[in-house]
Each structure stands twice: as structure tokens, then as C-alpha cells.
C-alpha positions as CSV (number, residue, x, y, z in Angstrom):
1,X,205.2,110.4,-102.8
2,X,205.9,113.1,-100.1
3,X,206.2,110.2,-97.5
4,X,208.2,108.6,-99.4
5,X,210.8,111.3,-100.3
6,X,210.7,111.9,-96.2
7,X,211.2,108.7,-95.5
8,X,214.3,108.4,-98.2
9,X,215.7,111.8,-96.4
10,X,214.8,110.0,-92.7
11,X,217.0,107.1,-93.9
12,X,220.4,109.4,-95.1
13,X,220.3,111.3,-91.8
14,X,220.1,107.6,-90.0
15,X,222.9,106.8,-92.3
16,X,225.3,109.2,-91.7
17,X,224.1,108.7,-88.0
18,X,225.3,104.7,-88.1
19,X,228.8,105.8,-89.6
20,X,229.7,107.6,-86.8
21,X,228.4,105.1,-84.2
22,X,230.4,102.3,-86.4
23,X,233.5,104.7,-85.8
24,X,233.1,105.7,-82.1
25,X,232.4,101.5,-81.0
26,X,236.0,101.1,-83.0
27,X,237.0,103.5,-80.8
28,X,235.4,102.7,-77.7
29,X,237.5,98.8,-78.5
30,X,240.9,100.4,-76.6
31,X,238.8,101.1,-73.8
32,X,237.0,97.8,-73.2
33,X,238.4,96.5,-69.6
34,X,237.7,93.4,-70.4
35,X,238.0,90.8,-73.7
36,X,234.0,89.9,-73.6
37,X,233.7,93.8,-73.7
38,X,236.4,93.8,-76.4
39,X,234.5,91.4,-78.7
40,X,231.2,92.7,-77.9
41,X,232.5,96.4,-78.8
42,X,234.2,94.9,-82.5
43,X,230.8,92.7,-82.8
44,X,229.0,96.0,-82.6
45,X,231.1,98.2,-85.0
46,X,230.5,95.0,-87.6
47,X,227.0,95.3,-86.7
48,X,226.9,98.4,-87.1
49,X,228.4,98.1,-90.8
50,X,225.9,95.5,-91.8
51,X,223.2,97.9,-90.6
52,X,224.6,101.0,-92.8
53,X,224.2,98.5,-95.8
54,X,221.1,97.6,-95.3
55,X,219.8,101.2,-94.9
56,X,221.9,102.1,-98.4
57,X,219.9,98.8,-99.9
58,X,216.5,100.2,-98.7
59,X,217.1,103.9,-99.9
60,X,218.1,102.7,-103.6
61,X,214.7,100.2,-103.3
62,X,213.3,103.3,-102.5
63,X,214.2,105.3,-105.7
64,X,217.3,107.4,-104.2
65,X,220.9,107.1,-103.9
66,X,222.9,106.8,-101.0
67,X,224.6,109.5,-99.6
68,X,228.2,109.3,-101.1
69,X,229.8,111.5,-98.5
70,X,228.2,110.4,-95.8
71,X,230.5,107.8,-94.6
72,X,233.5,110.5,-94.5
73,X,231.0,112.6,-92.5
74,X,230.4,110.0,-89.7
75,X,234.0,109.4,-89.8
76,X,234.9,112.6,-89.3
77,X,232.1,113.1,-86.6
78,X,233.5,110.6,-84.5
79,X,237.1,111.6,-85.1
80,X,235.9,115.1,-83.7
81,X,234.1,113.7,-80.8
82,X,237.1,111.4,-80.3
83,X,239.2,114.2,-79.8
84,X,237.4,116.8,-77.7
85,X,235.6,113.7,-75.3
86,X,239.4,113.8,-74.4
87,X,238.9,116.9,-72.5
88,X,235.9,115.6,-70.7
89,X,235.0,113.7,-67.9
90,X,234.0,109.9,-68.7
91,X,230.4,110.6,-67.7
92,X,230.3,113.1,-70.3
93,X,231.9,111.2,-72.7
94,X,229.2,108.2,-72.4
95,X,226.6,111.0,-71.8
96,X,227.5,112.0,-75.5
97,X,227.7,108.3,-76.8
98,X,224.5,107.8,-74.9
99,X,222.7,110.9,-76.9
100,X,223.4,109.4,-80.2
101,X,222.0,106.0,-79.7
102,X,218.6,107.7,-78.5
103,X,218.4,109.8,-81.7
104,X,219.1,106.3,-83.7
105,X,216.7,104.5,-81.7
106,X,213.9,107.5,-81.9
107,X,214.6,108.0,-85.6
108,X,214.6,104.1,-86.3
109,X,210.8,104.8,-84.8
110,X,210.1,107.4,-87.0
111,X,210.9,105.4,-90.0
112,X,208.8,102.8,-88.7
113,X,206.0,104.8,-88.8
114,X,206.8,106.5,-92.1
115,X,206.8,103.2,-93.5
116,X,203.7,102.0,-92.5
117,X,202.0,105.2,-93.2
118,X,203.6,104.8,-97.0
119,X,203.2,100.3,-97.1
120,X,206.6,99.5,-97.2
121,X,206.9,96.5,-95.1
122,X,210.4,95.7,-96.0
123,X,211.5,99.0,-94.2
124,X,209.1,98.3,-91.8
125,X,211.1,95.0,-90.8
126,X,214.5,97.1,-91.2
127,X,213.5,99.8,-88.7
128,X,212.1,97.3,-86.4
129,X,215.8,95.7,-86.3
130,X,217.2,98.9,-86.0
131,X,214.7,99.6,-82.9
132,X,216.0,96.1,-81.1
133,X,219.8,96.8,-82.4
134,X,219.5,100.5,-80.8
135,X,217.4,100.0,-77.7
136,X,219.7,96.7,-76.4
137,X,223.2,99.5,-77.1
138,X,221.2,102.6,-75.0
139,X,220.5,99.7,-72.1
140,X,224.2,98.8,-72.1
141,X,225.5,102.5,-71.7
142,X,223.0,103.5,-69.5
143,X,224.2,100.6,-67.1
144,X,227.8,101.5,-68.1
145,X,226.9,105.0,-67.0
146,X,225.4,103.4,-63.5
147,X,228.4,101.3,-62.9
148,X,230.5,104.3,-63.2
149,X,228.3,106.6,-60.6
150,X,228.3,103.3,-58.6
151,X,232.2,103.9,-58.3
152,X,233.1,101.7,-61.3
153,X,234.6,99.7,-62.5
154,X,232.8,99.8,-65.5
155,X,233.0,98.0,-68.7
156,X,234.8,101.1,-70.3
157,X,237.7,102.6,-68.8
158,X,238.7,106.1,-68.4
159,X,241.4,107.4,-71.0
160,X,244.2,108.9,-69.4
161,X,242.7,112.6,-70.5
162,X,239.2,111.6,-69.3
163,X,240.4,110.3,-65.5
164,X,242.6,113.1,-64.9
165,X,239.4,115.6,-66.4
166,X,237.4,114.0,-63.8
167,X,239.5,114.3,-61.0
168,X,239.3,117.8,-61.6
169,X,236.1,118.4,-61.7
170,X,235.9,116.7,-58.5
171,X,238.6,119.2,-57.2
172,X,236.9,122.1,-58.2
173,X,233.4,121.1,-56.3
174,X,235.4,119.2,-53.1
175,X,233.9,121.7,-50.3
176,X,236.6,123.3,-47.8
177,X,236.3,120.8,-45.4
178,X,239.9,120.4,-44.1
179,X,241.5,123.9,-42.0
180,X,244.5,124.4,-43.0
181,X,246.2,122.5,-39.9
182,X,244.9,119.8,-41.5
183,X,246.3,120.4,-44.9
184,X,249.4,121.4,-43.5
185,X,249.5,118.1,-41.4
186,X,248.9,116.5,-44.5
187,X,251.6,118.5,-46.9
188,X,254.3,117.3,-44.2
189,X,253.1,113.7,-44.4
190,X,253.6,113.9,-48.3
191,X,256.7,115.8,-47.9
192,X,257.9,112.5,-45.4
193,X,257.0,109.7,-48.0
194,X,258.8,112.0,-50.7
195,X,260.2,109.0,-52.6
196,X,257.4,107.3,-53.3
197,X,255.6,110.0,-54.5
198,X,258.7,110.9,-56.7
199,X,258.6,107.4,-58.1
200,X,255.3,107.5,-59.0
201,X,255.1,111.0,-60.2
202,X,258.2,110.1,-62.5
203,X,256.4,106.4,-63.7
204,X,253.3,108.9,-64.3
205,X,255.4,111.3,-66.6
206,X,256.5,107.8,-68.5
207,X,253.5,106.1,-69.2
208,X,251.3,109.4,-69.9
209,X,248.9,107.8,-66.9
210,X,249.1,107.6,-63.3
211,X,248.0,104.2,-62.0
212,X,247.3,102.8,-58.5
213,X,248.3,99.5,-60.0
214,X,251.7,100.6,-60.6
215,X,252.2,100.8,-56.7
216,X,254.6,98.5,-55.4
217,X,255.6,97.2,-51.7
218,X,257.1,100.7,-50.8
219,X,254.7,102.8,-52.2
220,X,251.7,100.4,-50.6
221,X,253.4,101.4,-47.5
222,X,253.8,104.7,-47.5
223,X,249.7,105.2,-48.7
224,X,248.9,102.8,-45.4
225,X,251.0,105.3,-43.2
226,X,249.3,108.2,-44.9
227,X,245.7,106.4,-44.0
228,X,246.6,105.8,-40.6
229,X,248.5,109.2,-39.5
230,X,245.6,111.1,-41.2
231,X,242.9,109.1,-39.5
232,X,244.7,109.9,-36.1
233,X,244.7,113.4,-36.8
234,X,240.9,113.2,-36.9
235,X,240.6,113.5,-40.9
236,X,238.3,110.7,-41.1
237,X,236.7,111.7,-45.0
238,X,240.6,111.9,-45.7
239,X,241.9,109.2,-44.1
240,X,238.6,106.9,-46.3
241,X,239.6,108.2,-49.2
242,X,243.1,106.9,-48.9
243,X,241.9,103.6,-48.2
244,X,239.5,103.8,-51.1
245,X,242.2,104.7,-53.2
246,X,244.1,101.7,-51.9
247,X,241.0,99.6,-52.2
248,X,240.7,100.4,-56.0
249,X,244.2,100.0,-56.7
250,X,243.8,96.5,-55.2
251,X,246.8,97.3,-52.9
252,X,244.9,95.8,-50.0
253,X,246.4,92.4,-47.8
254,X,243.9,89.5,-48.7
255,X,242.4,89.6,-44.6
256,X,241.1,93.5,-45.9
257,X,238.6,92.0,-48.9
258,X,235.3,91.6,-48.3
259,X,235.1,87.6,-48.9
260,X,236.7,85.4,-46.1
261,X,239.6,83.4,-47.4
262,X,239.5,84.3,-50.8
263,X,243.1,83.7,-51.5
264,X,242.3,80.2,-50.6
265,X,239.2,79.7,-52.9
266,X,239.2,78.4,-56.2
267,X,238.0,80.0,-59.4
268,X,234.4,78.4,-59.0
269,X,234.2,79.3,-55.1
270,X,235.3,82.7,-55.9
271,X,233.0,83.2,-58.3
272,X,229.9,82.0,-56.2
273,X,231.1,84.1,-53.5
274,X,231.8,87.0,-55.7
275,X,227.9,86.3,-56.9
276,X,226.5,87.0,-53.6
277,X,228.2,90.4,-52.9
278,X,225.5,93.3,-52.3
279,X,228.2,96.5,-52.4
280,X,229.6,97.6,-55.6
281,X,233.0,99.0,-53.6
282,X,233.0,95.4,-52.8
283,X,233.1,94.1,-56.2
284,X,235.4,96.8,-57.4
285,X,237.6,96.0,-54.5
286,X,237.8,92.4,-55.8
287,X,237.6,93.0,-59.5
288,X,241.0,95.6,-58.3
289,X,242.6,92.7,-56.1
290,X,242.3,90.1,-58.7
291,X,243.5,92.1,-61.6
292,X,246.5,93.0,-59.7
293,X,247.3,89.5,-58.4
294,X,246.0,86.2,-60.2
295,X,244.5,87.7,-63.0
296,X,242.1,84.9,-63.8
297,X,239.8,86.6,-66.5
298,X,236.3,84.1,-66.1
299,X,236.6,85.2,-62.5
300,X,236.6,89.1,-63.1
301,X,234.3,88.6,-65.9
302,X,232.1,87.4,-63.1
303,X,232.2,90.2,-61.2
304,X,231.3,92.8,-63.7
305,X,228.4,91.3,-64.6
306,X,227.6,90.9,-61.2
307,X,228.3,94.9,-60.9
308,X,225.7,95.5,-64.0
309,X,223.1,93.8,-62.5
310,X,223.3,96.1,-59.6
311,X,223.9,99.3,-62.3
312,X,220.9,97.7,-63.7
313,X,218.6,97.4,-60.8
314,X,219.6,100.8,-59.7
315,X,218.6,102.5,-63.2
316,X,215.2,100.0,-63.7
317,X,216.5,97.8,-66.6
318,X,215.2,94.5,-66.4
């Protein structure tokens, strides 16, 4: 009976555990870059729904009763971690969601265990679905994390909050690399392409985001001045960082991508060619370039799973 009364309180912890990953994977929907992430992300949270009723169907088989506040706890959980994940860099963020699948997916093993120990094959077969359900979600964010330390993009984007939290962590660890003849060289450049700064510092205070995307002709033009004065003042880190920045954006002409003639490819050659890229700043540039120009979703699609394999090779998921 003692097994069993620890496997009842095992399955209430896991439980309250599911409601708040059902609530963060609703979340996580408005953040989904693409619509096969979107419908993966609401296929989850449904999952994840079918799962907590199974769990409340073994615990009364079991003898006990479902936790009654537990579905406002996970709620509330989530809402929390909603709200402060705002504050933090995206790595962070995904570190967190990342933290709770493991303690579903180690629990779910526990249970196991518990189960055979006490001959209950039914939860037996529920925790080994649970194991499947939870190791497949801790394989997907741990190659979410990878694409993102591979320089994105990843499946998720960044909130507003979350990109401008990690930009400043980067700021704070940047070493002092420039002397201040440099930054001062640099102050006067952005001081000379004033209005396009202004335009997008005032379409930043609109939208609550600031977004390469939003660059048009003029603006495109004054970050290719700023690239090629600071690269003639010897800033190379500077002046690559620039071009990154227009390289993510996808403000780049078509002769700067990394596939020959793309812009005169169809959607099946692109997406071969996209398929043999090596680089993930290659992909990204592409992924950038065609979500600012055509668009075409099958073709993007393409290209981030192209980027997870990579994520995936790099972390040693097969």
C-alpha cells in the first residue's frame, strides 16, 4: 500500500507538472516562426491536455482523487513564468522550459518503476507514453536551444522583452575592444545617417520592437555606408557585425547570398540548394532574405529543418 500511496502522490506532482507545460506550449504558439511550428506547438498543448486526463483517470483507478486545484496552480505557474521569462534572455527562457520537461520526463520514470514495483501495468503503459511524449519535447528544445547558439533563427522567436534582454547581456560582457577614436569615428557616422536612425528609433517606439525587417531602401543604405566607412577605419569586428546585422535582416542584394542565382531558382531548386548548405549564417541569411522578399513558406520551412539537423548534429541527437 505504501507504493501505492507514493505512486498516487508521484502522479499529482506530474499533474500539476502537465498543467503548466499545457499553459507555457499555449504560450510558446505567439512565438512559433513558422505555421508547422504553430500547429506543432497547439498539437502539443492538446497533447498535453489528453495526457493530464489520463493521469486524473489512473489516480482515481488508483483509489485517490485528483488534485482539484491543481489545474489553477499550473496555470498560475506558467502565468508567473510567462511574465518574469520577459526579463530574460531567450536562452534562459528555453533553459527554463527545458528544466521542466526533464523533471516530467525523469518523474514519468519514476512512476514507471513505482508501477512495476507495485503490478500496475496500466500505469506502466501510461508512464511509458509519458516517457516517449516527454523525451521527443526535451529533443526539440534542446535543438531549439542549438539553433539559437548557432545564431538562429530558431523555431521560437525572441519576444520583444527577451531580444532587447539579450542584447544586453551581450553589452555588458562585449570586451573594450574599440579606443575611443574608434567610437568617436563611429558616434559621428551615426550622427551623419541621423534620419534613418530617427525613423527607425521612432517605428521602434510604435511597434514596442525594433526590427531589421522594417529597414527600407534608405535605411539599407545608410547601414552599407556604416559597414564600409567602419571597415576603412580598420574596425573589422565592427564593420562584420554590421553586415551580420544586414545579413539577418535580409537587407542584402541577391549577388551577396550564399546560393548563385537564387532569385532566379524556383521553389524546388531553392530548396535542393538550400539542402546542401553547411553554415547556419548561411541558412539564416536565406531564411532572412526570403522572409523579406517572396515569402514562400514550403521554402523557409525547408530551411529550418535544414538548420535543426545541424543544431542536432552539433548537440548529438540522432
Amino acid at each position: 500500500m505504501t507504493t501505492t500511496n507514493t505512486l498516487i502522490a508521484q502522479l499529482r506532482t506530474l499533474l500539476d507538472l502537465t498543467h503548466t507545460e499545457i499553459q507555457i506550449a499555449e504560450t510558446r504558439i505567439t512565438q512559433a516562426r513558422t505555421e508547422a511550428v504553430r500547429r506543432e506547438l497547439t498539437e502539443n498543448a492538446e497533447n498535453g491536455r489528453i495526457r493530464a486526463e489520463e493521469i486524473q483517470q489512473a489516480i482515481r483507478d488508483l483509489g485517490g482523487f485528483p488534485d482539484t486545484v491543481g489545474p489553477f496552480l499550473g496555470r498560475a505557474a506558467a502565468a508567473v513564468k510567462a511574465l518574469t521569462e520577459q526579463a530574460q534572455p531567450f536562452d534562459e527562457a528555453l533553459l527554463g522550459d527545458l528544466a521542466l520537461e526533464n523533471q516530467l520526463l525523469d518523474r514519468a520514470r519514476y512512476i514507471k518503476a513505482l508501477a512495476v514495483a507495485d503490478k500496475k501495468p496500466d500505469v506502466q503503459a501510461l508512464a511509458d507514453r509519458l516517457i516517449t511524449a516527454h523525451s521527443a519535447t526535451v529533443s526539440w528544445l534542446t535543438t531549439v536551444l542549438a539553433e539559437d547558439a548557432l545564431g538562429g533563427p530558431a523555431a521560437l522567436q525572441r519576444t520583444p522583452l527577451q531580444a532587447a534582454a539579450g542584447t544586453a547581456v551581450k553589452l555588458i560582457n562585449m570586451p573594450g575592444q574599440w579606443s575611443a577614436q574608434s567610437v568617436e569615428r563611429f558616434a559621428e557616422l551615426l550622427r551623419s545617417t541621423g534620419p534613418a536612425v530617427e525613423d527607425l528609433r521612432e517605428r521602434a517606439q510604435r511597434a514596442g520592437e525594433i526590427t531589421l525587417k522594417a529597414l527600407g531602401a534608405s535605411r539599407d543604405g545608410a547601414l552599407r555606408s556604416a559597414e564600409k566607412v567602419v571597415r576603412r577605419e580598420g574596425a573589422g569586428d565592427a564593420a562584420d557585425a554590421l553586415h551580420k546585422a544586414r545579413a539577418e535582416g535580409g537587407v542584402v542584394d541577391a549577388d551577396e547570398l550564399p546560393i548563385d542565382g537564387y532569385d532566379e531558382l524556383n521553389q524546388t531548386d531553392a530548396i535542393a540548394a538550400v539542402k546542401e548548405l553547411e553554415e547556419p549564417s548561411d541558412i539564416r541569411t536565406i531564411i532572412a532574405y526570403e522572409e523579406m522578399h517572396k515569402n514562400r513558406q514550403r521554402l523557409i520551412s525547408a530551411a529550418q529543418t535544414r538548420l535543426a539537423d545541424i543544431a542536432q548534429e552539433v548537440v548529438g541527437i540522432s
